[in-house]
C-alpha positions as CSV (number, residue, x, y, z in Angstrom):
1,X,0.0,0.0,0.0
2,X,3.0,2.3,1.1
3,X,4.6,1.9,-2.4
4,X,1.6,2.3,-4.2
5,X,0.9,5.6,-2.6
6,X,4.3,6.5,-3.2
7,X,3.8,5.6,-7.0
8,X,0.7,7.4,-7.2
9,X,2.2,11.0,-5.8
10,X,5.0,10.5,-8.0
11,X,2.7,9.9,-11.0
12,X,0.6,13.2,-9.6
13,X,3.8,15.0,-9.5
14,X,5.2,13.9,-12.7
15,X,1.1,14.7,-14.4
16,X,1.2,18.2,-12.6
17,X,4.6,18.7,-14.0
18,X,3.6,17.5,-17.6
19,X,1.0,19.8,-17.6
20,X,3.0,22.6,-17.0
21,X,5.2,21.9,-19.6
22,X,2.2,21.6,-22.3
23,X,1.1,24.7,-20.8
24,X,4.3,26.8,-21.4
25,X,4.8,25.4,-24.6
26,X,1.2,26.4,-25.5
27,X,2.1,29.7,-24.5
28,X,5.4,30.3,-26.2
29,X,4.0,28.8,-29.4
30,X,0.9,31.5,-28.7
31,X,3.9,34.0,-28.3
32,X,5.7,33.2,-31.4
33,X,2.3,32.7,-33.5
34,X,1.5,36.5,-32.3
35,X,5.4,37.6,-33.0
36,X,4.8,36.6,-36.7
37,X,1.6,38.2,-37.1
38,X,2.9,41.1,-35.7
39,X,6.4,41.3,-38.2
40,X,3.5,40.4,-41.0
41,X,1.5,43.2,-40.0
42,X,4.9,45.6,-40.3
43,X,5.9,44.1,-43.6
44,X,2.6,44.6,-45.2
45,X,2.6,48.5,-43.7
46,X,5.8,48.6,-45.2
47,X,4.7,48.6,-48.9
48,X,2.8,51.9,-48.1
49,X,5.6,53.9,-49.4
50,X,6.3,52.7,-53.0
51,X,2.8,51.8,-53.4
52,X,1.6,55.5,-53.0
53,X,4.8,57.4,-55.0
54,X,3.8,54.6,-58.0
55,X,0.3,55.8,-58.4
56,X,0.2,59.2,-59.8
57,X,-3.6,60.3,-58.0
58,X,-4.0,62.9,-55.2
59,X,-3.9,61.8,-51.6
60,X,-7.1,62.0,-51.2
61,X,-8.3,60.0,-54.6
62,X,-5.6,56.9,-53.0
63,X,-6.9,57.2,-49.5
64,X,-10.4,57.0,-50.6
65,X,-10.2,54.1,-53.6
66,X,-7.8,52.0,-51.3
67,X,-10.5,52.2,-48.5
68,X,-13.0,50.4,-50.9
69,X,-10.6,47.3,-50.6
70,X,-9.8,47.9,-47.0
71,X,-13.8,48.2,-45.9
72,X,-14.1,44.7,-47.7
73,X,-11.4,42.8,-45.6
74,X,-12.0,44.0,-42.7
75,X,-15.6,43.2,-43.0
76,X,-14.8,39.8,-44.0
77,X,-12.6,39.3,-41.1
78,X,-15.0,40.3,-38.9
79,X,-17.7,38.2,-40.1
80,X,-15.6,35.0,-39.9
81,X,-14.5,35.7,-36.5
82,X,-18.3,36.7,-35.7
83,X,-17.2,39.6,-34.4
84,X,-20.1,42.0,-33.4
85,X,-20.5,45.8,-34.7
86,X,-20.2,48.3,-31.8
87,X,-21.5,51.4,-32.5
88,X,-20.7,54.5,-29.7
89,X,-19.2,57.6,-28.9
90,X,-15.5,55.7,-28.4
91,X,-15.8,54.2,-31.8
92,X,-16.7,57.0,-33.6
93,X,-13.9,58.6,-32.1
94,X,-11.6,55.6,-33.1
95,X,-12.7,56.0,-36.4
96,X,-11.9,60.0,-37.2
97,X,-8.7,59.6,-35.7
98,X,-7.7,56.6,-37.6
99,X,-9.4,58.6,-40.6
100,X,-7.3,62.0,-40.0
101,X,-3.9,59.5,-39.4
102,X,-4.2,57.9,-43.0
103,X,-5.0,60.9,-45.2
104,X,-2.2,62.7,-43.4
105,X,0.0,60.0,-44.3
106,X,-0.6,59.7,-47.6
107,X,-0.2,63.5,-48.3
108,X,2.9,63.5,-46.2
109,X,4.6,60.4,-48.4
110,X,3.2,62.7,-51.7
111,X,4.8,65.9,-50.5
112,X,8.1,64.7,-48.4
113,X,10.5,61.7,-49.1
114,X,8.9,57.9,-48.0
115,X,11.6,58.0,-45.1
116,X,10.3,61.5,-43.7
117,X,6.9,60.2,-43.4
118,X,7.1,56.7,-42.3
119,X,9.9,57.8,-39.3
120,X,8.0,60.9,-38.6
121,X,4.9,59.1,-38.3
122,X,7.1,56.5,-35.8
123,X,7.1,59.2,-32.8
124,X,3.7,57.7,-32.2
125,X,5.4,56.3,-29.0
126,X,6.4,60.3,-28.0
127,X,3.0,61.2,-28.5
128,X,1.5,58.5,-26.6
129,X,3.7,59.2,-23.2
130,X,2.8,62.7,-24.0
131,X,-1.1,62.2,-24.2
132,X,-0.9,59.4,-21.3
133,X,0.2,62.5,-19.0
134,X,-2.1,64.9,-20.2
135,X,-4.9,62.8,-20.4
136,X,-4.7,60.3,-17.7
137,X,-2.1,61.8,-15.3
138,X,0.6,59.6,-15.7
139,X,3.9,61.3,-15.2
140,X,6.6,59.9,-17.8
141,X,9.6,59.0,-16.0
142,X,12.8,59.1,-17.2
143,X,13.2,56.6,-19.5
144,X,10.2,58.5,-21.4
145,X,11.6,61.9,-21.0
146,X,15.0,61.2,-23.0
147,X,13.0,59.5,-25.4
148,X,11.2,62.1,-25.7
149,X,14.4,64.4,-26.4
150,X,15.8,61.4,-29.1
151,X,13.0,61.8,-31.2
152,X,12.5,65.4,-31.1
153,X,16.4,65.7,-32.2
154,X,15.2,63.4,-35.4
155,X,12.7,65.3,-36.1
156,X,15.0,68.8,-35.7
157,X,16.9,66.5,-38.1
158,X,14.1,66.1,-40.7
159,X,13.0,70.0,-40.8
160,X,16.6,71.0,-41.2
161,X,17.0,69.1,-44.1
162,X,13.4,70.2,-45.5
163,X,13.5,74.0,-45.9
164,X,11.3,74.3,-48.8
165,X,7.6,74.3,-48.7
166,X,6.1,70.8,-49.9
167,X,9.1,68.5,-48.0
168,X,7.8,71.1,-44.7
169,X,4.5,70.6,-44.9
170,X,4.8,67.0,-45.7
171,X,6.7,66.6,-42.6
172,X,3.9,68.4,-40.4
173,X,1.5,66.5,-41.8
174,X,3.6,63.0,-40.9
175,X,3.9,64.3,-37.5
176,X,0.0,64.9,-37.6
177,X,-0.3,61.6,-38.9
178,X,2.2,60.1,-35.5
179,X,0.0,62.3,-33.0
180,X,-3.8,60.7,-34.8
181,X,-2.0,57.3,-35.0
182,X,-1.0,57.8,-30.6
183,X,-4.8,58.3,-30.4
184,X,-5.5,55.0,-32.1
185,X,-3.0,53.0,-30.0
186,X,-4.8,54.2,-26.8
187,X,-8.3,53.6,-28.5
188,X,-8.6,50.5,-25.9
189,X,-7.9,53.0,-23.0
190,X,-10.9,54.6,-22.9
191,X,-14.7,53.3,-22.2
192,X,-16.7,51.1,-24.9
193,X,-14.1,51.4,-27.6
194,X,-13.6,48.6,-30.3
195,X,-10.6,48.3,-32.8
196,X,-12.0,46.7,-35.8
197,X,-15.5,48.5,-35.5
198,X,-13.8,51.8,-35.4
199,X,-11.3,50.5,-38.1
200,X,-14.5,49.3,-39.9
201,X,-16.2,52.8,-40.0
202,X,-13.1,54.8,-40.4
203,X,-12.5,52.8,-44.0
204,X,-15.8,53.7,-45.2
205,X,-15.3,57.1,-43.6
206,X,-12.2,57.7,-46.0
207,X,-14.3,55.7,-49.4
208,X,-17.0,58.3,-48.9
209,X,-14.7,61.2,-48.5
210,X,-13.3,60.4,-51.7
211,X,-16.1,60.2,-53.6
212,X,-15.9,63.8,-55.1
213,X,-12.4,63.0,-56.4
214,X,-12.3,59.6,-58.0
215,X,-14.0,61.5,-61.4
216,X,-10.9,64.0,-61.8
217,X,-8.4,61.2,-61.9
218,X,-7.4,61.2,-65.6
219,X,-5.2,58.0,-65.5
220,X,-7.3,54.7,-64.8
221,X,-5.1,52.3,-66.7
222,X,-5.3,48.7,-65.2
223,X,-1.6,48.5,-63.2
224,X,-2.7,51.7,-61.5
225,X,-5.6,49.8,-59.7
226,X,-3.3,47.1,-59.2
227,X,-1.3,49.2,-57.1
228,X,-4.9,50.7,-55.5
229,X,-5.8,47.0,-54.5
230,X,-2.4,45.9,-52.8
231,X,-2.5,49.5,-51.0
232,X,-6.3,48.5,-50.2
233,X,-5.7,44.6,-49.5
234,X,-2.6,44.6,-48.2
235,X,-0.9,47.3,-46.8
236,X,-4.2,48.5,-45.3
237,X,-6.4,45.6,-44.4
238,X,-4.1,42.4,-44.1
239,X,-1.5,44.6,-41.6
240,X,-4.6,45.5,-39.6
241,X,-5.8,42.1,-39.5
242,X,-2.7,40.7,-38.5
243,X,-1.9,43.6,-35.9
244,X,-5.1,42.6,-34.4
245,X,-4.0,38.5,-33.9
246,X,-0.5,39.8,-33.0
247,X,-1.8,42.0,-29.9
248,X,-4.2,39.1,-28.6
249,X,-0.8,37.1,-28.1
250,X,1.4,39.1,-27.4
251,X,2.4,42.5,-25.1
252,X,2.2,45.9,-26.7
253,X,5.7,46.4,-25.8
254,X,6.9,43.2,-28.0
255,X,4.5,44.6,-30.8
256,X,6.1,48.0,-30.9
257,X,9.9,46.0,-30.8
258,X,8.7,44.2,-33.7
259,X,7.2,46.7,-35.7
260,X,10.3,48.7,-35.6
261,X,11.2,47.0,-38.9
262,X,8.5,49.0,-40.8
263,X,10.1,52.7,-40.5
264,X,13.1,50.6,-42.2
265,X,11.9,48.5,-45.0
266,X,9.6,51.4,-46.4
267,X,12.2,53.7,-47.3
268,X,14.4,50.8,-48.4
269,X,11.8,49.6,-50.5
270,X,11.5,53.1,-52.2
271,X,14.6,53.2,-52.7
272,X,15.1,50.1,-54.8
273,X,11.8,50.0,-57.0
274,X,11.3,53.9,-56.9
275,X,14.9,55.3,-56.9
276,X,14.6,57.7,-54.0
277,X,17.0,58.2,-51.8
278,X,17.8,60.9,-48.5
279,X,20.7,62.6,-47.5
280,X,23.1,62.4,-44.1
281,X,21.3,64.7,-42.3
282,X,17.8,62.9,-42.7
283,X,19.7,59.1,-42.0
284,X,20.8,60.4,-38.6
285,X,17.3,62.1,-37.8
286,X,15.8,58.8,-38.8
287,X,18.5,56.6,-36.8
288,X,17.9,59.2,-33.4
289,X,13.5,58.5,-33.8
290,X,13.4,55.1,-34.7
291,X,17.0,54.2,-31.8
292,X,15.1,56.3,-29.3
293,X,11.8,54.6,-29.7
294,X,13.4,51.4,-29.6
295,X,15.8,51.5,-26.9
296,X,12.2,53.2,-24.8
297,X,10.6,50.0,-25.7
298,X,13.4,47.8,-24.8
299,X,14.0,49.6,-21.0
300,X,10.1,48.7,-20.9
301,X,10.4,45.5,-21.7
302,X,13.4,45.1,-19.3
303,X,11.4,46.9,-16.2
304,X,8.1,44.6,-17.3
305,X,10.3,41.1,-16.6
């Protein structure tokens, strides 16, 4: 009887053990599943930039025709993950700032360089200490504060380089585009909000804007819509959709390291297919943004463990 008790705790001990073996290993496959989605979701923002300097429409006419796509897939996702609709205040709210963060992208890769808008665009992070404080009281310590002053050298940087009008306002409007994006990220902060029902309405929000433009287009020619779809399918509605897996397995903090690749690729990506290039001044702007965000991300990560 003594032994068989014996062998019986063992076998408990050795089941109980088992189990949390199968259940770490569940969890770091989870982990890596949601790594992936996330470096997906960067690679397919990353196309932004040649896709929009390839297609010779106003901002507004590219924003508005991709959206058509983008409404679709993220419609589709939502119906095969039976995702209910959410309709309030919060989402609305999701929805113009998402809305207000891709037209002032688009502009800002039309008037500045591809690197200028996707890095300025990237201080996102900057923003969102910024608004946490404002909004929600919560002092940034001082990890945040000399990221903060990193990425406002970059973007001294970008506006030293760009003295004429268009690269100027292109930057402003990039930084715009950073500030609505912040507003996005802390959508889930604030009471009732949904991500893909604001994302939902913010797509058709953008299709409908562009109504009034799609007429003074003169060039319709058949790669041209090519390049609309991907913009639409991909770089719009597949990132979201894998942003969205990514962040239900993983922390925000691993999702920002990850996405780090996107301010990267998208000028690189310019450069080979489209032939554009930046100078000195605007590499070390964009290695101060994207270094400070990162290393901010990596001292979080650090503090979290």
């Amino acid at each position: 009887m003594e032994n068989t008790t014996e062998e019986r705790m063992e076998n408990t001990t050795e089941t109980r053990m088992g189990g949390m073996d199968m259940s770490d290993k569940k969890m770091n496959a989870e982990s890596l599943r949601g790594t992936v989605c996330v470096l997906l979701s960067a690679v397919c923002f990353s196309t932004g930039g040649v896709l929009i300097k390839s297609i010779p429409w106003s901002s507004v006419t590219i924003q508005g025709a991709r959206s058509i796509f983008s409404v679709l897939v993220v419609g589709c996702y939502m119906l095969l993950r039976r995702q209910k609709f959410v309709w309030n205040k919060t989402v609305l709210f999701g929805a113009v700032c998402n809305t207000v963060m891709a037209f002032a992208f688009v502009a800002a890769t039309k008037l500045t360089t591809a690197a200028n808008a996707i890095v300025l665009q990237f201080t996102e992070p900057v923003f969102v200490i910024l608004l946490m404080w404002l909004i929600f009281h919560k002092k940034p310590g001082r990890d945040s504060v000399f990221a903060c002053a990193g990425v406002f050298a970059g973007i001294f940087c970008f506006f030293y380089t760009s003295l004429d009008a268009g690269a100027m306002a292109g930057n402003l409007l990039a930084i715009l585009s950073g500030l609505a994006y912040a507003l996005v990220m802390m959508q889930k902060k604030f009471r009732g909000a949904d991500f893909e029902s604001s994302l939902l309405v913010s797509c058709a929000l953008s299709a409908a804007i562009g109504i009034p433009f799609y007429g003074q287009e003169s060039e319709m020619s058949l790669h041209i819509w090519f390049f609309v779809l991907l913009l639409g399918v991909v770089q719009f509605g597949l990132s979201y959709v894998f942003l969205s897996r990514g962040l239900d397995a993983v922390s925000p903090v691993t999702a920002s390291l990850t996405s780090t690749i996107e301010p990267i690729l998208n000028p690189v990506l310019v450069a080979v297919f489209y032939g554009e290039t930046i100078g000195a001044t605007a590499v070390i702007g964009a290695l101060l943004v994207v270094g400070s965000a990162t290393v901010y991300n990596v001292r979080q990560a650090k503090s979290a463990g």
